[in-house]
N, C-alpha and C positions, 0 to 999 in steps of 0.2 A: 374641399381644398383647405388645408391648414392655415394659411397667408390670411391675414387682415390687411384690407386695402383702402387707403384716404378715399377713393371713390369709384363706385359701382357706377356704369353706366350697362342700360337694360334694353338691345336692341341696336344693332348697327346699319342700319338704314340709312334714309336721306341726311336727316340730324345727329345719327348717333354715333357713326363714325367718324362724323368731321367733330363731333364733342370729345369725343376721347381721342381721337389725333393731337387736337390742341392743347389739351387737359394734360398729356405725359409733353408738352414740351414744360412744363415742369418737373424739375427732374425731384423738387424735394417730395412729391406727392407721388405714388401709387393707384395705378387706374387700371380695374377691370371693366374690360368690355364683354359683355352677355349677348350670344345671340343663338337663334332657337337653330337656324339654317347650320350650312357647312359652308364651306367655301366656295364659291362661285368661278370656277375657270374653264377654259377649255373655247373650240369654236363653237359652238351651241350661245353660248352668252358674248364669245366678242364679237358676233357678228351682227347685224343691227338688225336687220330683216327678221333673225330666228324668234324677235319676241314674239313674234304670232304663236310659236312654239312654246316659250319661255311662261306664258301666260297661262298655259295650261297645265305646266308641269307640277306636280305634288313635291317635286325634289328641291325645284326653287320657289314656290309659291303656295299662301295657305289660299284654299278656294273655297272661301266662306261665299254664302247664300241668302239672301235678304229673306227677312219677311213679305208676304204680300205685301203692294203699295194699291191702295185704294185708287191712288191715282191715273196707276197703271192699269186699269180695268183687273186686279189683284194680281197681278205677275210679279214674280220673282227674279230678281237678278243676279249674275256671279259678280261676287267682289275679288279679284285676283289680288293678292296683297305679297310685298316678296319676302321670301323667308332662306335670307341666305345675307353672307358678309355684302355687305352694298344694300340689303331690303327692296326696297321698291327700287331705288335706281339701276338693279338687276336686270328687271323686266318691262320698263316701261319706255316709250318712245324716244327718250333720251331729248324732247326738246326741254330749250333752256330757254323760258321767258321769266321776267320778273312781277310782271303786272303794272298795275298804273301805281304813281304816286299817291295818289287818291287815297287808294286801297288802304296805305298805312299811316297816311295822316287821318284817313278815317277810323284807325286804331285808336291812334293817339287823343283823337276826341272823345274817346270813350276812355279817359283819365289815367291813358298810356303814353305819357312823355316820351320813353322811352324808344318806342315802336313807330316813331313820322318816318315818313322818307327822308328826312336826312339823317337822322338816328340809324336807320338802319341799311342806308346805302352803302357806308362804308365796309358793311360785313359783306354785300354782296362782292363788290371789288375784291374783298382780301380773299374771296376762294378762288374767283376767275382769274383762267389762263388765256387770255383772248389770241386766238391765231388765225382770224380771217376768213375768206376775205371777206372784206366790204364790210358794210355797217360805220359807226359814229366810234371811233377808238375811244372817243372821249368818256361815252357811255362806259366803258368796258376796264375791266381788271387785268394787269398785264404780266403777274408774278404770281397766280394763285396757283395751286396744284390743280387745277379743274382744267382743263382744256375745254375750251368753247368754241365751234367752228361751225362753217354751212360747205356742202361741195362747191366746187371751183364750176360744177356744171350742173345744171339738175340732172335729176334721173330721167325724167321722161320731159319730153318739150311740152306734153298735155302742163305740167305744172307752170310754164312759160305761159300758154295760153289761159290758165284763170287766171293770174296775175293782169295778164293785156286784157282780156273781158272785164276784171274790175275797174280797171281806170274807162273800159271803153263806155262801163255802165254809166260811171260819172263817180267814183270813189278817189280818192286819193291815192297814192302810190307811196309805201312805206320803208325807207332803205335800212331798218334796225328797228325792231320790236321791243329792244332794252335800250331804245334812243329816246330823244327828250320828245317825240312824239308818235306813241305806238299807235297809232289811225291806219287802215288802210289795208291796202294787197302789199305781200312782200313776203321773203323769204325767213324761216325760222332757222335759229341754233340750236345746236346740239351737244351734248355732253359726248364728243364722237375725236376719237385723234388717228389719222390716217388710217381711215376705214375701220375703225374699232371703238365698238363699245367703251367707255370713261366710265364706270361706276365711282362711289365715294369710298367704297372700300378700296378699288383699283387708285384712287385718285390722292385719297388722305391717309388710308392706312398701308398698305403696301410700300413707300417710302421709311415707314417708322415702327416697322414690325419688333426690328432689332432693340430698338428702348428699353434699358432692363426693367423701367417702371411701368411699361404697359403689357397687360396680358391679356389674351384674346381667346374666350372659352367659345366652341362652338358644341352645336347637336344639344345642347340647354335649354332649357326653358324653363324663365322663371316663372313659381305658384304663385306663389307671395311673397309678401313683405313681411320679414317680422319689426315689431315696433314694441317698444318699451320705455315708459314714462312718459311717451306722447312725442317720442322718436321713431324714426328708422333707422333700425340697425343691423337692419342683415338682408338678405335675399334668399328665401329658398328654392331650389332646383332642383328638377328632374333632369336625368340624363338616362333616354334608355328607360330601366326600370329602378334606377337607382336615385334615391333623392339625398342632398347634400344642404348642407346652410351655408353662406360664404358670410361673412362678418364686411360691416364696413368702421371705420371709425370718425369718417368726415360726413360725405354726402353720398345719397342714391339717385341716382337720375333717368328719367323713366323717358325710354326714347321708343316707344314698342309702336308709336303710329295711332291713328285716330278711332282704331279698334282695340291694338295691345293693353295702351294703356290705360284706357277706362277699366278697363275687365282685370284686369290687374290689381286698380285699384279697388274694385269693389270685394276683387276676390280676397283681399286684405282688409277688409273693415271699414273702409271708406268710399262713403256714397250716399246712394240716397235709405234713410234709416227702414222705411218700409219695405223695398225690397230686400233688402239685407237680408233684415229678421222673415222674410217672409223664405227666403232659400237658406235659413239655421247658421248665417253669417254672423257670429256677434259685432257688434255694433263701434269701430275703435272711433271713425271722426263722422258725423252727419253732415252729408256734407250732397245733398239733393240735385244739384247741377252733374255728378259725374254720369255721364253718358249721355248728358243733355247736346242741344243744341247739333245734333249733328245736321252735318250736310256736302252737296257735294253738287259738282256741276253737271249737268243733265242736256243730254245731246240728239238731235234726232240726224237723219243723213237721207241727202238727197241724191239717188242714183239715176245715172243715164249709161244709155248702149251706148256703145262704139262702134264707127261705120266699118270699123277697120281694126288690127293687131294692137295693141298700147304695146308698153316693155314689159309692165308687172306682167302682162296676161298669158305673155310668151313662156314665163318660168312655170306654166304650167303642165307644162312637157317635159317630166324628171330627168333626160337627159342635159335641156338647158339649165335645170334647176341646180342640178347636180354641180357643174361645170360653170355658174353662176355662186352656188358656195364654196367650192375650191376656188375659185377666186378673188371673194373677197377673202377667205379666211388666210388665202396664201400673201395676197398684195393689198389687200384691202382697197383692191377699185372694184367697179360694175356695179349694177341694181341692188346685190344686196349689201352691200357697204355702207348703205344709209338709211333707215328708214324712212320711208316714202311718201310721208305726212311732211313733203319741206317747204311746202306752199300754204299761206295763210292768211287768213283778216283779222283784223279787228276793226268792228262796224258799228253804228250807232242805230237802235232801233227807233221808229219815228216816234220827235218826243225829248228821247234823251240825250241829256249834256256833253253824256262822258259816253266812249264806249262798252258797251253791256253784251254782244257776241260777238263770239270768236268761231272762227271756221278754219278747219283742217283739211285740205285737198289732196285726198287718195286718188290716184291714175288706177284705178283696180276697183275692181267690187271687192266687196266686203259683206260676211254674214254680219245681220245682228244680234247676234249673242255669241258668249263665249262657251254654249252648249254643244258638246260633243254632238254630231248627229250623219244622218247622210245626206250623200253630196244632192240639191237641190237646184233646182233654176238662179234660185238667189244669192246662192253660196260662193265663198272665196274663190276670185280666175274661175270659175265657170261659164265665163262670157266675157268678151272684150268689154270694159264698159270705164266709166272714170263715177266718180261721188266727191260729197262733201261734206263733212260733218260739221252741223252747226250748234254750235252750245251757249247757254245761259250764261253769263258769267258771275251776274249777284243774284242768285237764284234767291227768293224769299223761303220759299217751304223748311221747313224744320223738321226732323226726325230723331231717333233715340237709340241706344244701345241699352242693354239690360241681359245680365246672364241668364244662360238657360237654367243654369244650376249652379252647385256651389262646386262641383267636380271641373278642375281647371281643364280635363278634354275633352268637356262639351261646347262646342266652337256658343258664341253669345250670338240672343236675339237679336238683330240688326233689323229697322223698322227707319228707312229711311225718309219716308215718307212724301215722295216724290211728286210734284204736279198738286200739292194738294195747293198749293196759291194759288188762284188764277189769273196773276202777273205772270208765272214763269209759263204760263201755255202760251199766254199771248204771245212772248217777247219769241216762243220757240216760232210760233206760225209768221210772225215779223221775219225772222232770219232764212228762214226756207225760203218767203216769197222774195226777198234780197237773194236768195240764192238762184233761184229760177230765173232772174232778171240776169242776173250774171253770166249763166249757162247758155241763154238766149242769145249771145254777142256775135258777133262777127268772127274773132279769133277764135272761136270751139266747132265752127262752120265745117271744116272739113273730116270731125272726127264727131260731131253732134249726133247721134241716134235717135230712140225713143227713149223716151221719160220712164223708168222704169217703177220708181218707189217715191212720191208717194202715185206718182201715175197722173197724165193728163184730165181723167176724171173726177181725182178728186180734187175738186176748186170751194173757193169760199169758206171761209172762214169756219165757218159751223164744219162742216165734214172735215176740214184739215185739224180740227180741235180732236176729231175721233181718228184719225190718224198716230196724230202727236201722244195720245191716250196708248194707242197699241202699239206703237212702236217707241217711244222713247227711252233711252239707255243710260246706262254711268256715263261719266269721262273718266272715271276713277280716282277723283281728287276729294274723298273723302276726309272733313277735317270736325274739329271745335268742340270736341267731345270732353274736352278737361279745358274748358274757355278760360283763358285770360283775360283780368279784368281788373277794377282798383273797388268794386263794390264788392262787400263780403261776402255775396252769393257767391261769387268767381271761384271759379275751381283753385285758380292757381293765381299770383299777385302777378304784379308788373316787371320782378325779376324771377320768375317763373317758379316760385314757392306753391307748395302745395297748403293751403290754409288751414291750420287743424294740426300738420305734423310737423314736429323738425327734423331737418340734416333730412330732407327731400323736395325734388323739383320734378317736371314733367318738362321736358324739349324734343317737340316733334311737333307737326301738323295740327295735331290734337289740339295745341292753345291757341289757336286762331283765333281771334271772336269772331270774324266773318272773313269769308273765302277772299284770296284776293283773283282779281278778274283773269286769272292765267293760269297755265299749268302748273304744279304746285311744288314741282321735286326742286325749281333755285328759291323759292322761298322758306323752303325746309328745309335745306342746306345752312340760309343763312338765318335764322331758328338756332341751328347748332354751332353757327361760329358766336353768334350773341354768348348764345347758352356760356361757353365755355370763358368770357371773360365775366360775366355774372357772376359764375362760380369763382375764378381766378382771384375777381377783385381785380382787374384789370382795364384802364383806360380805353378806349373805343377805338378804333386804328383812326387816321385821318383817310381823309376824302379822297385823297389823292389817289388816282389808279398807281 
């Protein structure tokens, strides 16, 4: 591309779309948006149900592969990552939680003023579109481009019934997850507007495509960076089999996600110096933390039969199925109109202050893994049954990223290294046997079966440890692989400068210094609304919804 542009953003996903949305309501500055995917439209993607699909597809998603995890008994896992305009918000469940306050005043005590809950409440507000029902309006943003919503009914009454089994267990009951107290059973939101999918590409950039000063390159991916005098000042790209340089003259801004952009950076010169020079990387900033510190939320799921039909398990009679997608895709009602994780906790494991897991109630079985294979006793609607996925939410374990090579289409070593704390085992086997007590209630009585996974037999603590060992999975909220922080180790500063280069920054997931207790797509939303007045030089919005 001939055009110099005041700033490159690399990556339109959760952060990088709403960064360069906001970036061209500048009209004196010039903003290219870089992304590897194509555009994401059609009913395949607006329908909410089809991520099951969505998740597998090569067209919208890169399907990187862990390394063995020790923890795992040496198993590997699929990381589905999205690779299209919107990124992750493409393909993934579309809830909208924010996490505890905690989470980012616990930032801020790691010498992030910047990053408390009040500091960054405000950016969450400025992207929500709050439309109901129910929940704390107070909590919630009422003019952002984001639509935020939960169905007017649930999908299956089984989601009615874990809700009543948690209060009947003795939990509290929770009427908004982004309320001033997220404890308890209650219903989740979603990035969802009258049956349809809300990406951030759908949400930030489709509004402002026309902008003469934003340009949106897709089917790119960038190699590297080029840097000069201890700058960046360019991007180069493949497209195809064709490679291009694009010039920046302001800033570059690395939005590629808690995978993109470590490997990005190393495959430009910055990282850690011994690897580098060990894959014939010359050496431009030493900079030892990138690819450090990953991690991610880790989930095990507790499955029961159904005495009886559920709704998900009906659509697995391609007729209904069929006639259940013309439906939502036409009116956007019926089962798959919403993803069906709309049932949830947030619980305190015995012990702790704050809550520490979070549980997703599926009306449906569900394989565990996203490995293609064949249909089995345990596999997706193979049986009527209902589950619940319960997960860690400050998992201690730490794992790493590290290229395979120096050839940018060799997907990177990913080494998560899951389970290896023996906090996160315990807190998984805490939340299973909360889970079991809940399944046990009165309200599941009529639709309660056999215990199917981990199974009536396996009890006590020690065997359920070698359970949690074989079966435990992503949540896919991998972050913190380019950490933010105010000590010179930190990847990136407290206005998300990369240390070592000028006229560059990192905004996505990746600077997290540690996960916040929730699903990760509105905290990396508002990542990129920060991001964008950082760069601007722009005042903070007020609090005000």
């Amino acid at each position: 591309m001939a055009a110099e542009f005041t700033h490159i953003v690399i990556g339109a996903g959760a952060a990088g779309a709403v960064l360069a949305a906001r970036l061209s309501e500048d009209p004196d500055i010039r903003v290219l948006l870089v992304e590897a995917g194509g555009p994401a439209r059609g009913p395949l993607v607006s329908v909410p149900l089809m991520t099951v699909l969505l998740m597998r597809s090569t067209r919208h998603a890169w399907l990187y592969q862990t390394e063995p995890s020790p923890g795992l008994e040496g198993r590997r896992i699929v990381w589905p990552r999205g690779r299209a305009l919107g990124g992750s918000t493409v393909i993934n469940g579309m809830v909208y939680v924010r996490g505890l306050p905690s989470d980012y005043d616990g930032w801020a005590q790691r010498g992030l003023p910047g990053w408390s809950w009040e500091a960054v409440r405000p950016y969450f507000l400025r992207s929500e579109r709050f439309l109901g029902p129910g929940g704390e309006a107070a909590a919630h943003g009422a003019n952002g481009p984001l639509p935020v919503s939960r169905p007017e009914r649930p999908v299956s009454p089984l989601a009615d019934a874990f809700i009543e089994a948690g209060i009947a267990a003795g939990y509290p009951a929770c009427t908004d997850f982004n309320g001033a107290e997220p404890e308890g059973f209650g219903f989740y939101h979603f990035t969802n507007r009258r049956g349809r999918r809300v990406s951030t590409a759908r949400a930030f950039l489709d509004p402002v495509r026309d902008r003469p000063n934003l340009s949106i390159l897709t089917g790119a991916e960038a190699v590297r960076l080029r840097l000069a005098n201890g700058r960046a000042t360019g991007v180069e790209l493949r497209r195809g089999r064709r490679s291009e340089t694009v010039h920046c003259a302001g800033e570059i801004i690395l939005s590629a996600g808690a995978i993109g952009s470590p490997a990005l950076l190393m495959r430009s010169g910055i990282g850690p110096p011994e690897h580098l020079a060990a894959l014939g990387i010359p050496v431009a900033v030493e900079a030892p933390e990138v690819g450090a510190n990953l991690h991610d939320h880790v989930l095990v799921r507790l499955k029961q039969a159904a005495t009886g039909g559920t709704d998900l398990w009906r659509l697995s009679r391609p007729h209904r199925a069929a006639a259940a997608f013309l439906r939502a895709w036409a009116f956007g009602t019926g089962p798959m109109a919403v993803f069906p994780l709309e049932a949830g906790a947030y619980l305190r494991s015995p012990g702790a202050d704050l809550p520490d897991l979070q549980s997703h109630f599926l009306p449906a079985l569900s394989s565990t893994s996203l490995r293609m294979r064949t249909v089995g006793a345990r596999d997706p609607l193979e049986r009527p049954g209902f589950m619940a996925n319960i997960g860690v939410m400050r998992p201690q374990s730490r794992g790493r990223l590290r290229l395979r090579s120096a050839d940018p289409a060799d997907p990177p070593l990913i080494a998560p290294n899951y389970l290896a704390e023996r906090a996160d085992v315990e807190r998984l086997i805490d939340g299973l046997e909360i889970m079991r007590e809940v399944f046990a209630q009165a309200p599941f009585d009529r639709w309660r079966g056999a215990e199917l996974d981990p199974g009536p037999e396996i009890a006590g603590r020690r065997a359920l440890e070698g359970w949690v060992r074989r079966t435990a999975d992503t949540v896919h909220h991998a972050v913190g692989t380019c950490r933010m922080g105010a000590d010179p180790a930190s990847v990136v500063d407290g206005a998300l400068r990369v240390r070592g280069v000028a006229g560059l920054r990192v905004a996505d997931a990746s600077v997290f210094p540690a996960i916040p207790s929730t699903n990760t797509a509105a905290p990396a939303i508002m990542v990129g609304e920060k991001a964008a007045d950082l760069v601007l030089g722009r005042e903070a919005p007020e609090a005000a919804a």
